[in-house]
C-alpha positions in Angstrom: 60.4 -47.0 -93.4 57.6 -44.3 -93.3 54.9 -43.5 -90.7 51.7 -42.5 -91.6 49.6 -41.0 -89.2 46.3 -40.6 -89.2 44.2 -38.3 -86.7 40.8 -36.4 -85.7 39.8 -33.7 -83.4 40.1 -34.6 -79.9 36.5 -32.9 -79.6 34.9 -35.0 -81.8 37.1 -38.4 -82.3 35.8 -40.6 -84.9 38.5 -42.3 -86.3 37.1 -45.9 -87.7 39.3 -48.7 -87.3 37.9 -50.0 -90.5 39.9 -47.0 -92.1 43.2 -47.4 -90.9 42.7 -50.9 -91.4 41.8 -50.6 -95.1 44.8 -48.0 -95.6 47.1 -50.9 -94.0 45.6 -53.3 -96.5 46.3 -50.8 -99.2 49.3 -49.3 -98.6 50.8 -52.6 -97.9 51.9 -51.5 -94.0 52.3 -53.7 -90.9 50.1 -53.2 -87.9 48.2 -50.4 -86.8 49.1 -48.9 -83.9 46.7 -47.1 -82.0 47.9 -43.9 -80.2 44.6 -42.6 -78.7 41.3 -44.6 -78.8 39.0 -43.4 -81.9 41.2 -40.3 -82.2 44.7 -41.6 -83.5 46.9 -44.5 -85.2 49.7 -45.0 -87.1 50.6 -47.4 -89.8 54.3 -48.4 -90.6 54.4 -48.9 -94.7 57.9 -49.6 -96.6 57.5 -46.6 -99.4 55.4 -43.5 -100.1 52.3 -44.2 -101.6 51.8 -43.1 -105.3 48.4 -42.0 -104.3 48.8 -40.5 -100.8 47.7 -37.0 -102.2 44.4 -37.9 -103.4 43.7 -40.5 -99.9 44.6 -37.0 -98.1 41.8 -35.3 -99.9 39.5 -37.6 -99.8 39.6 -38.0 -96.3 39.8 -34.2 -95.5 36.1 -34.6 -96.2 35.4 -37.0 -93.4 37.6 -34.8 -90.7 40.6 -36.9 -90.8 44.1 -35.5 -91.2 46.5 -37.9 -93.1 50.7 -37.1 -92.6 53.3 -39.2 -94.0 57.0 -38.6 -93.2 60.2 -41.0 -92.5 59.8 -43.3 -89.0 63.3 -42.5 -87.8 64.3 -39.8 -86.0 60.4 -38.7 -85.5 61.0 -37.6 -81.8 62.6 -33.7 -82.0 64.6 -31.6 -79.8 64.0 -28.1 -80.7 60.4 -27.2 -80.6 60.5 -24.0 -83.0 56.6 -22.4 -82.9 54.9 -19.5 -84.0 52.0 -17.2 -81.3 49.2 -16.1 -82.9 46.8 -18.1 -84.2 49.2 -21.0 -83.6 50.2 -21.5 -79.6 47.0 -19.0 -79.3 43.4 -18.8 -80.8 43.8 -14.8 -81.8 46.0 -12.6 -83.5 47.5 -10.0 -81.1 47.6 -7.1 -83.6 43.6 -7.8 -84.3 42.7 -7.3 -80.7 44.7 -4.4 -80.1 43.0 -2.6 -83.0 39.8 -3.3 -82.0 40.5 -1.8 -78.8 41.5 1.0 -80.8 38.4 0.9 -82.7 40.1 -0.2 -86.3 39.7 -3.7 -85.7 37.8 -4.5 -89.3 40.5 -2.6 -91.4 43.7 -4.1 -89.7 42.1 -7.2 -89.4 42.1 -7.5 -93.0 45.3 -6.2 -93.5 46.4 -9.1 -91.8 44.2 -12.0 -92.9 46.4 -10.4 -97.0 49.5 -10.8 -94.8 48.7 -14.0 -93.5 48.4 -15.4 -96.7 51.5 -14.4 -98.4 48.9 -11.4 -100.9 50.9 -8.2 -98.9 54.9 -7.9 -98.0 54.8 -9.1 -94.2 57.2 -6.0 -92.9 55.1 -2.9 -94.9 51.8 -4.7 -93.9 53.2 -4.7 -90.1 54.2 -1.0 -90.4 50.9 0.0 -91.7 48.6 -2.3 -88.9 50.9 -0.8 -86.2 50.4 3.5 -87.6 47.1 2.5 -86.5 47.4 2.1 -83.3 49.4 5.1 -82.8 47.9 6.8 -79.2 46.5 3.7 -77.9 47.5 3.6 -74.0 49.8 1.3 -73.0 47.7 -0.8 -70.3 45.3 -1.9 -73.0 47.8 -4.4 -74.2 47.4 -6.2 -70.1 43.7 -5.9 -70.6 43.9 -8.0 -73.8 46.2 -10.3 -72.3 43.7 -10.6 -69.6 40.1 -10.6 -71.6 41.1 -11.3 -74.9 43.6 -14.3 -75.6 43.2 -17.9 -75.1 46.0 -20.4 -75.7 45.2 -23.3 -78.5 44.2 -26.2 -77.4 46.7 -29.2 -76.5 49.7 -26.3 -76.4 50.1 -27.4 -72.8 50.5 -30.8 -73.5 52.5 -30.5 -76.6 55.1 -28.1 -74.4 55.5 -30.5 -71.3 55.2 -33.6 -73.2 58.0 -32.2 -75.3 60.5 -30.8 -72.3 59.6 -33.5 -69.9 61.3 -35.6 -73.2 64.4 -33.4 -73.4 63.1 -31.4 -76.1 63.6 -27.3 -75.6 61.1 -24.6 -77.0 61.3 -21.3 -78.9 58.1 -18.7 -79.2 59.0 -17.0 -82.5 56.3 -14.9 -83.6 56.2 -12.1 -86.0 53.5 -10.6 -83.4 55.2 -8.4 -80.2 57.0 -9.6 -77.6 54.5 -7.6 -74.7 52.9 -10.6 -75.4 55.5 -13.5 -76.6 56.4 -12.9 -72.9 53.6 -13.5 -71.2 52.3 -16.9 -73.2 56.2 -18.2 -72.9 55.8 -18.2 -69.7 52.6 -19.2 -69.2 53.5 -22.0 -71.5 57.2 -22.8 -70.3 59.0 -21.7 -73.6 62.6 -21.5 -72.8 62.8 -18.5 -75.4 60.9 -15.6 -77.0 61.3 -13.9 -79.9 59.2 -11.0 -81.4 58.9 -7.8 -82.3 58.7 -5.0 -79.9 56.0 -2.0 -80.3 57.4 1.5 -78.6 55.9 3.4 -76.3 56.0 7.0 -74.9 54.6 8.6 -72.6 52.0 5.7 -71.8 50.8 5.0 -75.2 51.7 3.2 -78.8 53.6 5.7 -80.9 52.3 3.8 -84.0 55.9 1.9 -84.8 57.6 -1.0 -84.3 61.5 -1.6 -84.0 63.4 -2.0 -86.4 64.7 -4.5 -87.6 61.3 -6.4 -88.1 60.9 -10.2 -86.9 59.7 -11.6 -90.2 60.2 -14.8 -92.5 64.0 -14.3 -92.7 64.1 -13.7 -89.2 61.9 -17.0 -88.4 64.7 -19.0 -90.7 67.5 -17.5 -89.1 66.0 -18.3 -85.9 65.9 -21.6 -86.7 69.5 -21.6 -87.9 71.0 -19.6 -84.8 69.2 -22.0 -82.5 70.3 -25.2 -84.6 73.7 -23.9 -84.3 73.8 -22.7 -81.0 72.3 -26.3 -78.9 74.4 -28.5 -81.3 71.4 -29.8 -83.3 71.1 -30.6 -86.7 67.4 -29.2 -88.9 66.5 -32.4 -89.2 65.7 -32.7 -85.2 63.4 -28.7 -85.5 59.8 -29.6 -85.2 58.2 -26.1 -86.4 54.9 -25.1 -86.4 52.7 -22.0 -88.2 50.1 -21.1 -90.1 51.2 -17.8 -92.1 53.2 -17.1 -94.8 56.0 -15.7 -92.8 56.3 -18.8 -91.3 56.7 -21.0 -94.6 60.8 -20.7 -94.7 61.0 -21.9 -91.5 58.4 -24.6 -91.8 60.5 -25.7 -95.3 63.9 -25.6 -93.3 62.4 -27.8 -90.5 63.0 -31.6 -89.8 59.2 -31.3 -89.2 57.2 -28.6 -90.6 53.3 -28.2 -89.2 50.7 -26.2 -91.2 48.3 -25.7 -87.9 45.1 -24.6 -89.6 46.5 -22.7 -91.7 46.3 -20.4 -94.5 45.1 -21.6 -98.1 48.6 -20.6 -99.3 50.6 -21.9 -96.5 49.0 -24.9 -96.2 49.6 -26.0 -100.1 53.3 -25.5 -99.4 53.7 -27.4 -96.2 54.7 -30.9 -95.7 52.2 -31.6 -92.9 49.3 -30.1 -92.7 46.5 -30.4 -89.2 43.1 -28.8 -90.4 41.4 -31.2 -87.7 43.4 -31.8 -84.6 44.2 -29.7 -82.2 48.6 -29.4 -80.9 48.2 -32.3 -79.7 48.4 -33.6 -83.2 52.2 -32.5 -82.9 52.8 -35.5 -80.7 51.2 -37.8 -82.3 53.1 -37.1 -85.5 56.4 -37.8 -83.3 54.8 -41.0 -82.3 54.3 -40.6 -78.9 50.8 -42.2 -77.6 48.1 -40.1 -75.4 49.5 -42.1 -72.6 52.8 -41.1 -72.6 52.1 -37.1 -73.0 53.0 -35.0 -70.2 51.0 -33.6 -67.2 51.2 -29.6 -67.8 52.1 -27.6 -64.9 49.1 -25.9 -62.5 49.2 -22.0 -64.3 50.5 -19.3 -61.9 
């Protein structure tokens, strides 16, 4: 059996009933199941639809995300997520440089990186040279002013740990950061890159050997092997190309609005929802997610 889920943004829920009725008509499913008034549902249906690409697109147009994927085994241990632009709104690196008043020319160094057009590790290199002299405390004053958490990343974490689930940060980003939003967040684990310092301020490179895609997958592996799990039971979620060989490896692999080339390779995609949407796909209903803990 196969659940297909359907889902809108939390800010603006306008799922029709009419809709997933019509899809349960279709697609020859049993009854709808409604996870969150006007905002989510799921239909059981025996087989994957021959035409589920071309329902996907057509209802990209009207704000709703469509995911398919096997009923069993939906509910995952090992949360496995990328930072920036992911479990946060920004990317780290972006900030930083405007701070360091090269915001426009990193920034599009990474949007190239993002989307698979530049070698993730020489792209990283490059972005960080730039930031060579920067002082150190600017990277607290961007924690402070600058970055904002996605939304539903609270729920998604406590729903998920209150469940048994644990939960790695992995981020190709730096870990003056990973730090602080694992914490805020209640990650178990962190894993980034780390920018050096002397004397105060960014000496303009990174330590080597750089958290990339490789590293992302063999995250994924270490961890699997490490709490006994199997892939299968890895929910992962990104939305750059140094994400994608994790995402492939995954039980579950989430394309959170992501990049053009990211997204066409992924085998669930949110452009609509917000994390939140990560529960849902595992089935559970807005009533069973998790109160997240009062921040420090």
């Amino acid at each position: 059996m196969y659940a297909v889920t359907l889902l809108t943004s939390p800010d603006r829920p306008s799922l029709d009933p009419a809709l997933s009725d019509a899809l349960r008509n279709a697609w020859g499913g049993g009854a709808v199941q409604w996870l969150a008034p006007d905002e989510a549902a799921e239909v059981p249906v025996a087989e994957r639809p021959a035409n589920f690409k071309s329902v996907w697109q057509d209802l990209q147009a009207q704000g709703v995300d469509l995911a398919i994927q096997p009923a069993e085994g939906r509910r995952k241990r090992l949360l496995l997520a990328d930072m920036d632009s992911t479990m946060i709104r920004q990317e780290c690196i972006d900030e930083l440089a405007d701070a360091a008043g090269v915001g426009p020319r990193v920034a599009a160094i990474t949007a190239r990186a993002m989307n698979g057009e530049l070698d993730f590790e020489g792209a990283l290199r490059e972005r960080v040279g730039l930031l060579k002299g920067l002082p150190e405390e600017v990277i607290g004053q961007v924690l402070a002013e600058r970055i904002t958490l996605m939304p539903g990343g609270p729920e998604l974490l406590a729903t998920m740990k209150a469940n048994g689930a644990r939960a790695v940060l992995v981020s190709g980003g730096f870990t003056a950061f990973t730090s602080a939003i694992a914490t805020r967040l209640g990650f178990d684990e962190h894993r980034a890159n780390t920018l050096l310092v002397r004397d105060g301020q960014l000496t303009g490179t990174v330590a080597e050997p750089i958290l990339g895609r490789q590293a992302k997958l063999d995250a994924l592996n270490d961890l699997c092997e490490r709490l006994g799990l199997a892939a299968a039971e890895v929910l992962a979620v990104g939305d750059g190309a140094n994400d994608l060989a994790m995402l492939g490896a995954a039980g579950a692999g989430v394309a959170l609005h992501a990049k053009p080339a990211v997204a066409a390779q992924a085998q669930l995609r949110i452009n609509h929802g917000d994390l939140t949407a990560l529960l849902y796909l595992q089935g559970y209903a807005r009533t069973e997610f998790a109160t997240p803990p009062e921040p420090a």
